[in-house]
N, C-alpha and C positions, 0 to 999 in steps of 0.2 A: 474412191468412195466405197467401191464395194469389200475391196480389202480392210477398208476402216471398220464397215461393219462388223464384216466376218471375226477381226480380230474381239469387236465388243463382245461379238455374242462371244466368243471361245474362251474371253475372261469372266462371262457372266458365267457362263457353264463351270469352270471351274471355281468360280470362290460359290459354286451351291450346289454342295453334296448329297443335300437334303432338301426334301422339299420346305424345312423349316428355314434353311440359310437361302433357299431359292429367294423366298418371302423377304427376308431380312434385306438382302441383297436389291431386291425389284424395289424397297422402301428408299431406302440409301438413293437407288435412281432417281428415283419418283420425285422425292426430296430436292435432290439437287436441280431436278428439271422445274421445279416451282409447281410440286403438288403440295397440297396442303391436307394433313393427316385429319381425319373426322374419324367420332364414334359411331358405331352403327346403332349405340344405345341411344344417343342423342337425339337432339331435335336437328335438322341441318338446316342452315341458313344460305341455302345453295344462291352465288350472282351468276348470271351470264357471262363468258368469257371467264372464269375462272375453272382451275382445276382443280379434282379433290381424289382419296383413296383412301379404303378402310380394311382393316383385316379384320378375320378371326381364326382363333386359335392359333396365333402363331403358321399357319399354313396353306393361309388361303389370304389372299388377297385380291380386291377388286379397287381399279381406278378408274376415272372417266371425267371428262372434261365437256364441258356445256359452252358454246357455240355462242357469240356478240348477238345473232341474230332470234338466239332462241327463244321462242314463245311459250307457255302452256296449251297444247294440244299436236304441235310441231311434231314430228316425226323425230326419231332418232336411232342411231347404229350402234348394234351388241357387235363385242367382238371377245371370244372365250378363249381360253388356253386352262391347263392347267400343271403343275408343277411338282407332281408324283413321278416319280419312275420304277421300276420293274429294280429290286434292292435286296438282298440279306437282312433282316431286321435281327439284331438278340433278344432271344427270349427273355421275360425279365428272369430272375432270380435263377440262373441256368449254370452257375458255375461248378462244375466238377474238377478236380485234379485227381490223376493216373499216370503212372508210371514216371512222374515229375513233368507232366507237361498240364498246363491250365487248360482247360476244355469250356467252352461254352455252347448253347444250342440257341440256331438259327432257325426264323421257318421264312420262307420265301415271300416275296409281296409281289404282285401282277405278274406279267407273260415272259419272265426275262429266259435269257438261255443260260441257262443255270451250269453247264459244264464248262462255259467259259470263263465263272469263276472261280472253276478249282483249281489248285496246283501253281498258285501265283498268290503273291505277297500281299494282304489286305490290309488299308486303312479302318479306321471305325469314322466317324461322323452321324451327329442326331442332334437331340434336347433331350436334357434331362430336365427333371423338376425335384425342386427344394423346397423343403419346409425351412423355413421364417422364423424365429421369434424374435419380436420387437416388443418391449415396453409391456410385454404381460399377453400379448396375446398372437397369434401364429396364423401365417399367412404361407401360400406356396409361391413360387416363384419357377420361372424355366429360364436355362442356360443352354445357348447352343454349344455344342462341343465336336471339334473336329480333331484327331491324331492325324496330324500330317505323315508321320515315321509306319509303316509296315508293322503292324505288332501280330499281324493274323494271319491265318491261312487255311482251307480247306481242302485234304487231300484229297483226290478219287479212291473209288473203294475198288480192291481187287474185284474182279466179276461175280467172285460167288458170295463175296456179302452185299454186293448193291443191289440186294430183291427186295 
C-alpha cells in the first residue's frame, strides 16, 4: 500500500512541472475519482454525498466532497495545499542572441536554492496564451506547454562578475 502510494505521488509529481499542469493533472484525478467540475461563476446545486471541484485560472484548484449525513449548520473540515514551487520563470519578451548562442532572461519565483540550478541541462514547461480568431471576433485561449528534451542551461559566473 504504501509503495503504491509513494509511486502515485512520484507520477503525480512528475507529469506537473507547473503549477498550471499540477492543476490539470489533480482535474484528470478528481475526474476519474467521480468529482464533478462546477463553475465558481455559477449558481451550485450542491447534493449530500456527492463530490464537486472548481478552478481558477488555470492554477488553483479547490475540491471537496459533502458528507450522506450533511445538514446546513453541521460542521465541516478545510484541508489546504497549494501547487507553486520555488522555479526559473522567463522573462517575457527577453530574447537576446550573442556570440551565436540564444540568451534569454530568467528572474526567480519563491525560496528556492538557486545554485543548484546552474551548470546542468534545463527543460522549459508553463502556459502560454493565444489569441483566437473565430468567425470575426477574438478571444484568448492558454496552452500548457512542456519541452521534455534539455534545450537550457545556466552557467555559474566566474566570482568576479557574480556581484
Amino acid at each position: 500500500m504504501a509503495n503504491s502510494v509513494a509511486t502515485d505521488l512520484v507520477d503525480f509529481l512528475n507529469a506537473s512541472p507547473t503549477a498550471f499542469h499540477a492543476v490539470e493533472e489533480a482535474k484528470n484525478r478528481l475526474k476519474s475519482a467521480g468529482y464533478e467540475h462546477i463553475s465558481e461563476r455559477d449558481d451550485w446545486e450542491l447534493e449530500a454525498g456527492n463530490k464537486y471541484f472548481f478552478t481558477r485560472n488555470h492554477s488553483t484548484i479547490v475540491a471537496f466532497a459533502i458528507g450522506q449525513k450533511y445538514a446546513p449548520g453541521n460542521g465541516f473540515f478545510i484541508v489546504g495545499a497549494h501547487t507553486d514551487s520555488p522555479c526559473l520563470k522567463l522573462k517575457p519578451v527577453s530574447k537576446v542572441s550573442k556570440c551565436g548562442y540564444l540568451q534569454v532572461g530568467v528572474q526567480t519565483y519563491g525560496g528556492g536554492l538557486w545554485h543548484t540550478w546552474f551548470d546542468r541541462d534545463l527543460t522549459i514547461a508553463g502556459r502560454i496564451i493565444t489569441k483566437d480568431q473565430k468567425d470575426g471576433s477574438e478571444s484568448f485561449s492558454h496552452r500548457l506547454v512542456r519541452i521534455k528534451e534539455p534545450i537550457m542551461r545556466i552557467p555559474t559566473l566566474a566570482i568576479h562578475l557574480d556581484r
